[in-house]
N, C-alpha and C positions, 0 to 999 in steps of 0.2 A: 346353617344346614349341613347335615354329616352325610357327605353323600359314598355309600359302600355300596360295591362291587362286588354280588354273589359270582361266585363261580361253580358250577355243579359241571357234573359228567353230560347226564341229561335231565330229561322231563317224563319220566313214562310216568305210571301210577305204583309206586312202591314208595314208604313207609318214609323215610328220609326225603325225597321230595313232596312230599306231601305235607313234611313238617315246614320245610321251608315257602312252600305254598299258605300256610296259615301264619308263620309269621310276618309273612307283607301282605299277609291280609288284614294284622293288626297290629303293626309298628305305626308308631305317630308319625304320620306322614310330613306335617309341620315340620319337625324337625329330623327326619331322616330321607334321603331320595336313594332310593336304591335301583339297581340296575342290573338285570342276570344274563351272565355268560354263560350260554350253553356249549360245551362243546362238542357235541354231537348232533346229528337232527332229529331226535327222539323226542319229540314238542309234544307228545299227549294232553300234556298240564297248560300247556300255553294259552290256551282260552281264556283258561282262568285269571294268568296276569294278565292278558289283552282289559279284561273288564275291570282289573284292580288299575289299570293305567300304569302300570310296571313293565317298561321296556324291556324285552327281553333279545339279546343277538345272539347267533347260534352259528355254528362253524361245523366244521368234517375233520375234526383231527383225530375220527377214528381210520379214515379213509385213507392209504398209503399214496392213494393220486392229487388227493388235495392236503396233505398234511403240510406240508413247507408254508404255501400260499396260504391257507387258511390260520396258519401257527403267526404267520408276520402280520397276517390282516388284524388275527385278536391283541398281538400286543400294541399295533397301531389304536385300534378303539380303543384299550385301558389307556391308554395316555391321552387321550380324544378327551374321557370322560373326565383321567386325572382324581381318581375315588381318596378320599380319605383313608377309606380302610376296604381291603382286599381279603374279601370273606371267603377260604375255599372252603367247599361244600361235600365233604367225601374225601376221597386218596386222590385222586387223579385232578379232582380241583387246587389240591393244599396243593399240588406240586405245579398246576399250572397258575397259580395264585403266587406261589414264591415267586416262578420266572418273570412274572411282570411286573410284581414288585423291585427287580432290576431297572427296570425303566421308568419307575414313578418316584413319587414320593411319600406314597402310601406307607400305612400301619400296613401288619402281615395278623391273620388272623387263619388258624388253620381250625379247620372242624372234622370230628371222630365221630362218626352214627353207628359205628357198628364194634364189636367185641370182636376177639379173636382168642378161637378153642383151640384150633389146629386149624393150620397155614396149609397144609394136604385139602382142604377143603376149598383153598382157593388157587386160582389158576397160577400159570409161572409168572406171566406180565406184573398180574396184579401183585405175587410177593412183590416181585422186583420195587413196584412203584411205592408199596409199601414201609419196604426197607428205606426207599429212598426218602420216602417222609420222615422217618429218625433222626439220620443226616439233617435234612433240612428244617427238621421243626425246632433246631436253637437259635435259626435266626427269628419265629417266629415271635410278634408280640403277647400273642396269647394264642392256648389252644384250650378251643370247647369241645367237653365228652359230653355224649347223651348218658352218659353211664358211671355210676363209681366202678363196675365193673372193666366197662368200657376201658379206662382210665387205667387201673389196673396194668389190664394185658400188653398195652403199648407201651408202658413205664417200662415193661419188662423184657420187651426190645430194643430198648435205649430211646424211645422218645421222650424229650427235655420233659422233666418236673417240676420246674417252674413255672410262674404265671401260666397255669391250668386251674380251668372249673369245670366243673358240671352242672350242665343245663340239659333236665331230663326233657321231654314232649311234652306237649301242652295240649289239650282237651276243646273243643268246642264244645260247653254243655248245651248251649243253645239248640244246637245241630244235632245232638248224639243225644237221645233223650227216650224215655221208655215212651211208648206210643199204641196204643193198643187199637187204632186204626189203620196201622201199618201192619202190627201183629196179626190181625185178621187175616189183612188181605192176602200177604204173603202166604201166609200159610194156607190161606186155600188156596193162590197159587199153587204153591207146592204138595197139596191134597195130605197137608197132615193135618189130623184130628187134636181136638182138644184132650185127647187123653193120650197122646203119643207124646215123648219126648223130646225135642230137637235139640240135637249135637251141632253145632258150627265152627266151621276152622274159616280163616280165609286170610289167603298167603299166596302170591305167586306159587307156582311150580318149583323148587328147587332142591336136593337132598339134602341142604342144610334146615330145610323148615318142618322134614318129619314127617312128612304126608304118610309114608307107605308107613310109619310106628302107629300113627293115629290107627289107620286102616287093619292091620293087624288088632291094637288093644280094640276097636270096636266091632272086629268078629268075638271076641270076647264076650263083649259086652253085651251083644243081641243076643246070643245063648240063655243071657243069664232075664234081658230085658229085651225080649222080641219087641214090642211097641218102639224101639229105639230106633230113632231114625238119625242120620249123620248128612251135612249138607256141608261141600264142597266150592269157595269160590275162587277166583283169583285167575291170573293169568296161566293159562292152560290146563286148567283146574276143567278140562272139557270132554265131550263124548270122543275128541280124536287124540286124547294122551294115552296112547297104547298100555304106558306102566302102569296107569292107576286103572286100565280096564281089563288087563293081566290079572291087577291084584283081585279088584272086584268078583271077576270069574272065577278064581282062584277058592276064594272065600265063601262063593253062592251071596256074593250082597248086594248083587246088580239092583236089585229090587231094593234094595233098603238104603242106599247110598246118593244123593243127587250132586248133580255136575254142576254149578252155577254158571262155568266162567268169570271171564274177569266184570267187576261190578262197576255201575259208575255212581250208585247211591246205597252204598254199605249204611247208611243210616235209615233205611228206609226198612232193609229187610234182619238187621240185626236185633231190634227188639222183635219179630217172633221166635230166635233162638231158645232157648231155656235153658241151654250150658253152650260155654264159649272152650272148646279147648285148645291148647298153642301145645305144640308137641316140638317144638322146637331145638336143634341143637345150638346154634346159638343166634344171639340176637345183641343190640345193645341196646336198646328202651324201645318195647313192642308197639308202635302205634296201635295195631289193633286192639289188641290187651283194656287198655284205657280205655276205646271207643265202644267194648263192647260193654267196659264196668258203666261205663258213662250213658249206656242203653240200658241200663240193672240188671244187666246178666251177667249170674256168678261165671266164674272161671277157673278151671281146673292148667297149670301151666309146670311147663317143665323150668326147672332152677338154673336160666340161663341168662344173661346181661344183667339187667336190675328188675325183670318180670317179678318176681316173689317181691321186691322193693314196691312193686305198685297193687302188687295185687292185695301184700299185709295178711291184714286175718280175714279178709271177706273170700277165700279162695281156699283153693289146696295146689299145695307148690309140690313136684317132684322128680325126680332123677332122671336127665336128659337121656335119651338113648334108653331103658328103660319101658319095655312094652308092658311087664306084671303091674310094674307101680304105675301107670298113667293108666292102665285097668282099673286097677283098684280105687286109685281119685278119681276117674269115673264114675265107676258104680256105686262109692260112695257118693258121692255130689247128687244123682238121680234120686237115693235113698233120704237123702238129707230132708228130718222135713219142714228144717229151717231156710229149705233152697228162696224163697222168695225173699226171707227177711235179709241175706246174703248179698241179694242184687242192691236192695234197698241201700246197703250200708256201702257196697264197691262204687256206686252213684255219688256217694257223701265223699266215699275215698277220694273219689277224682278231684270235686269238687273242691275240698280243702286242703288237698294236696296239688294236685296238676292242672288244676284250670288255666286256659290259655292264656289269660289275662295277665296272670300272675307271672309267668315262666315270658310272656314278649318283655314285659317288663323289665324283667332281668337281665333280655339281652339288650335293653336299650343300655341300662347300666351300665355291662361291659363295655358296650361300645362307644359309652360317653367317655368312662375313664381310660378307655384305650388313645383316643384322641386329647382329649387333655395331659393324659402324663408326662411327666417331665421326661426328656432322651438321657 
C-alpha cells in the first residue's frame, strides 16, 4: 500500500481542488491510502472526502496567531502518518510539502495547476513563495503540470526540467453529460425561451478570469443578437458585486445578464447553456472548459494555458485580453449552423482525450514509479 500525503492550501470550490477532489474519488484505493493536509480552514469540499473515507486534517497557517503551533502540529501528523510520497498541491503546498519532507522519508512530489502570464497579476507573498518553489523544486522527485503551457512558464523561472510531466484534468463523463431534463428546467428557471441563446461563463470572481471583457464583448453581441442572453456563475458572481453591477448599469444589460452565484451542481445547469465562453487571461487546464465540452456545449475560449489544447477543432480559440476577437467567436459560434454538431464532437473530445479514468490512471503510474525507483 503507497500511502501519499496531499498537501493543498485549502478546500474551497475552485478548479484545482476540485481536480484533486476526483482523483481520490477514483485512485484504487487497494493500493493507494491517501490522506489531505489542509492548511487552512477553508473545508467547503470536505464532505465530499468525509463520504470517500479520505481523512482529511486541517490547520491555521494562514493565521499569524496560530502559525508556529499549527506549523509544528503538521509536521508532527506527517511523521504520524510517515507517507510514502509527499504530494503538494499548488505553490504553498509544494513548499509546505518540501518542509516536511525534512522530517520523513518520503518521495517529494510537487504539483503546478496554474500558468503564469504576468507575476503583476499575483500578489507579493504569493511571487515570493513562488520563486521559492524554483529553489526548491531540484530537490523535488517529480513535478506535475496540468499544462504544457503550465510547464513552460516555470521552466522559465528556473523551475528544475527534469523528472517533469504533464497530467492535464480529467472529466467525469458520467456526471457531466447533455441532459435535456436538466436543460428544460433550468432554463425555465432562469425564464429563457427556446429561441434565446444562452451564453455561460462560470469562474469565481477574479480579474484574472475576464469577467468585465466577457461583459464588454457581450454588449456587443446583443446589439448585434438581442435574443442573447449571458448567465453569470461562480463565487461572487452575485447581485452584491458592485463591479459587475457598475458594468451591467453601465451597458443597459441589467436585464439581459443573470447573476448565478457560486454553484454546487454545475452539471446540472450547464447543459441548458448553448455556448460556453472562458474569457480568461490566464489559466493552466480549465476545469470548466472540459465539463462544459463534456455537457456538448461548444466553447468559444481565449488562447490561455492549454484551453485551445482541449478545446482542438470543436471550438474557437482567441486572443486573451482581446474584446473585438472574443466578439467576433461569439457572434460567429451563435451564427454557426453546425453549433449543435460542435457540441457532439467536444463530448467525443473529452471522452477520447480527458476522460477521468484515463488521466487517474496516469497518476497512479507516476506514483508507482516514483516509489519504486532506484535513489
Amino acid at each position: 500500500m503507497i500511502k501519499i500525503a496531499f498537501i493543498i492550501t485549502g478546500l474551497s470550490r475552485g478548479g484545482a481542488e476540485r481536480m484533486l477532489i476526483k482523483l481520490l474519488k477514483s485512485i484504487d484505493r487497494t493500493r493507494f491510502a491517501p490522506k489531505v493536509f489542509c492548511l487552512t480552514n477553508h473545508l467547503d469540499l470536505k464532505p465530499e472526502l468525509d463520504t470517500l473515507g479520505v481523512p482529511v486534517q486541517s490547520y491555521r497557517l494562514n493565521s499569524p496567531l496560530f502559525l508556529m503551533l499549527h506549523l509544528i502540529q503538521f509536521i508532527k501528523d506527517c511523521r504520524v502518518f510517515s507517507p510514502d510520497i509527499l504530494q503538494g498541491w499548488m505553490y504553498h503546498g509544494n513548499i509546505l510539502a518540501w518542509l516536511a519532507r525534512l522530517f520523513t522519508a518520503s518521495k517529494l512530489v510537487f504539483g503546478i495547476r496554474a500558468s503564469l502570464y504576468d507575476f503583476t497579476f499575483e500578489r507579493f507573498r504569493t511571487r515570493l513563495v513562488i520563486r521559492l518553489g524554483a529553489l526548491l523544486s531540484k530537490s523535488a522527485n517529480k513535478i506535475i503540470y496540468v499544462s504544457q503551457v503550465a510547464r513552460g512558464h516555470h521552466e522559465g523561472i528556473g523551475y528544475a526540467s527534469n523528472n517533469t510531466c504533464v497530467l492535464a484534468n480529467g472529466f467525469e463523463l458520467d456526471k457531466f453529460q447533455p441532459n435535456e431534463e436538466y436543460r428544460q428546467e433550468y432554463r425555465s428557471l432562469m425564464t429563457i425561451l427556446d429561441q434565446e441563446v444562452l451564453i455561460g461563463y462560470f469562474a469565481r470572481f477574479h480579474k484574472l478570469k475576464g469577467h468585465l471583457d466577457l461583459i464588454q464583448a457581450f454588449s456587443q453581441v446583443h446589439r448585434r443578437f438581442p435574443k442573447a442572453k449571458l448567465a453569470l456563475a461562480g463565487l461572487h458572481l452575485d447581485e452584491s458585486n458592485v463591479e459587475i453591477q457598475n458594468a451591467l448599469h453601465q451597458l443597459k444589460l441589467k436585464n439581459h445578464v443573470l447573476l448565478l452565484g457560486n454553484l454546487s451542481n454545475p452539471e446540472r445547469i450547464l447543459p441548458a447553456l448553448d455556448i460556453f465562453a472562458s474569457p480568461s487571461h490566464q489559466e493552466g487546464f480549465p476545469n470548466v472548459v472540459g465539463e462544459a465540452m463534456a455537457c456538448q456545449v461548444p466553447c468559444v475560449v481565449t488562447d490561455v494555458g492549454d484551453s485551445a489544447l482541449c478545446v482542438g477543432n470543436t471550438g474557437i480559440v482567441v486572443p486573451p485580453m482581446d474584446i473585438e476577437q472574443l466578439t467576433q467567436g461569439l457572434c460567429q459560434m451563435i451564427q454557426d449552423p453546425n453549433r449543435d454538431s460542435l457540441g457532439v464532437r467536444a463530448r467525443e473530445r473529452i471522452k477520447t482525450e480527458f476522460a477521468l479514468s484515463a488521466i487517474v490512471k496516469k497518476y497512479e503510474k507516476v506514483y508507482d514509479s516514483i516509489v519504486t525507483e532506484i535513489p
